[in-house]
N, C-alpha and C positions, 0 to 999 in steps of 0.2 A: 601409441595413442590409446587413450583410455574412455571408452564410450559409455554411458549411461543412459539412463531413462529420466523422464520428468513426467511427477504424477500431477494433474492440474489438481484434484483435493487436495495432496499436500502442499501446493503450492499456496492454493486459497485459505489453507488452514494458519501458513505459517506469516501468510498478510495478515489475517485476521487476529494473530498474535500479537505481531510486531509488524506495523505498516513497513514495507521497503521489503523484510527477509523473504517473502515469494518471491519478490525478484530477483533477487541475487540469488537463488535456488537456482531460478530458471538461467540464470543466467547474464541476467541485466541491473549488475548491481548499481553503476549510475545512475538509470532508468529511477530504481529503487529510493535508489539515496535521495533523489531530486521530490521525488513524490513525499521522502519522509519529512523533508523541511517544511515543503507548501504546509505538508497537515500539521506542523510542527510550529509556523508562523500562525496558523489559521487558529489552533487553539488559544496562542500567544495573543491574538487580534480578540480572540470571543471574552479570552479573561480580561484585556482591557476595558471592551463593553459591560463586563460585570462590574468595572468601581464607577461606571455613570451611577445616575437614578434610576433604581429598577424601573426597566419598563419589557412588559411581555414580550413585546412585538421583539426589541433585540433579541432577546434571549430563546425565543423559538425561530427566526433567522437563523442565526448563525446555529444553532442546534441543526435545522435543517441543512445548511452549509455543511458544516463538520459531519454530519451523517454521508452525505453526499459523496465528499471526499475520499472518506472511509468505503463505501462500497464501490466506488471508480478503482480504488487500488487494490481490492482483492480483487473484484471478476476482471481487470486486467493482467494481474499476476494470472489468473485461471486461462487468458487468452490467448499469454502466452506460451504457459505450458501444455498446451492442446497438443500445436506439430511438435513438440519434443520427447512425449509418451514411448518412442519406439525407441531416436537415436539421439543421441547430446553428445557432443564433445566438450569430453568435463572441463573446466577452468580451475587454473590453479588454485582457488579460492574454495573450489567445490569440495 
């Protein structure tokens, strides 16, 4: 068995790169993958609101939406990697 560390900055570093890869660092690439779609729909959902008629109010929504999203999925990647800083049982993936 091959034991490792999880550092929570680099976990939040590598959210904040690529939404999902904190997690699957830590270890919850599902987790990850699930959260990459939402924000992956959510963008997909803001560009639709962009070929309405510009109006502010959408477009600083969904700004606020999508910002939202984005920092729910790093300091959750970070929350995870908290209890794993000492011990991990690596995954084949890892």
């Amino acid at each position: 068995m091959d034991y490792g560390s999880r550092s929570p900055f680099l976990a939040g570093l590598l959210s904040l790169l690529f939404p999902g890869l904190g997690h699957a660092y830590c270890g919850e690439a599902k987790r990850g993958l699930i959260l990459f779609i939402v924000l992956f729909a959510a963008r997909a959902f803001a560009f639709s609101l962009g070929l309405l008629p510009y109006q502010i109010f959408n477009v600083a929504a969904m700004d606020l939406v999508l910002l939202s999203i984005y920092l729910f999925v790093i300091i959750d990647s970070v929350r995870i990697a908290r209890p794993l800083r000492y011990a991990y049982l690596l995954k084949r993936y890892n």
